[in-house]
C-alpha positions in Angstrom: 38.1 76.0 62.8 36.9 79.4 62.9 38.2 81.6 60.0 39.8 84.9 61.3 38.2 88.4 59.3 40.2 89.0 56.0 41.6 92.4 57.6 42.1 91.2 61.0 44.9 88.3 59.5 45.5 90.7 57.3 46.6 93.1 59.9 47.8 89.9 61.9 50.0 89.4 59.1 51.2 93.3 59.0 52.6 93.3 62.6 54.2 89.7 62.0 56.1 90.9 59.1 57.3 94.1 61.0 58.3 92.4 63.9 60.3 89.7 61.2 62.1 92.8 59.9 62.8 94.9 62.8 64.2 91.8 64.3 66.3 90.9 61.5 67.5 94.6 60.9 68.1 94.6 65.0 68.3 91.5 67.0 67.4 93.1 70.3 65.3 91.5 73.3 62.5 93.7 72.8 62.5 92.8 69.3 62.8 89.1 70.1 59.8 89.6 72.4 57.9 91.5 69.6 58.3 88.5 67.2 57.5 85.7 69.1 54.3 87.7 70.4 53.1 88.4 66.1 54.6 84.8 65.5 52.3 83.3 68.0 49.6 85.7 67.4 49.9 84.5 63.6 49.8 80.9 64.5 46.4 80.6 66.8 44.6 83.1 64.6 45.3 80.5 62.0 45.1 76.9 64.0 48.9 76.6 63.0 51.6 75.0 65.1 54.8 76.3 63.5 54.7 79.5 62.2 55.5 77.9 58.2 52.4 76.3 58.8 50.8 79.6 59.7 52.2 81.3 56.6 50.9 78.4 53.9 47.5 79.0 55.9 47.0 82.7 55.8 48.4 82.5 52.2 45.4 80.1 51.3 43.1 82.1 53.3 44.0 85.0 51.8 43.2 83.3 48.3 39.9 82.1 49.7 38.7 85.5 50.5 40.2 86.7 46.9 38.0 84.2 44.9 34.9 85.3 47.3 35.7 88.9 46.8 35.6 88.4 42.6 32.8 86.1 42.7 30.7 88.8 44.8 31.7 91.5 42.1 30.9 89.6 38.9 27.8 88.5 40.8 27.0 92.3 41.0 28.7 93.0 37.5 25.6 90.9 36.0 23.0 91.8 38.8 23.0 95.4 37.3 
């Protein structure tokens, strides 16, 4: 599988979440539309077939690119 940029599931993520909220705040068509479009955005971006899958994966992703992110500073911490 190809891993998606941090910021682009990050932002993947973003519009997910404000689709999940608008939806649940207003249960509209268009807001029906606008989650299944982030939901299924969410889930090839991760390889994912239900979007609980895609959650677990973005959340270990997301932990991936943490513990890259601190390695690369401490590496740079004793580099100077």
């Amino acid at each position: 599988m190809i891993l998606p940029a941090e910021t682009e599931l990050r932002a993947v993520l973003a519009r997910f979440a404000h689709a999940r909220m608008e939806y649940d705040v207003s249960p509209t068509g268009r807001t029906s539309r606008a989650l299944e479009d982030a939901t299924y955005t969410l889930c090839v971006i991760t390889g994912a077939r239900t979007v609980e899958d895609a959650l677990v994966t973005a959340d270990a992703l997301l932990e991936r690119y943490t513990d890259r992110t601190s390695v690369t500073q401490d590496d740079e911490t004793l580099a100077a």
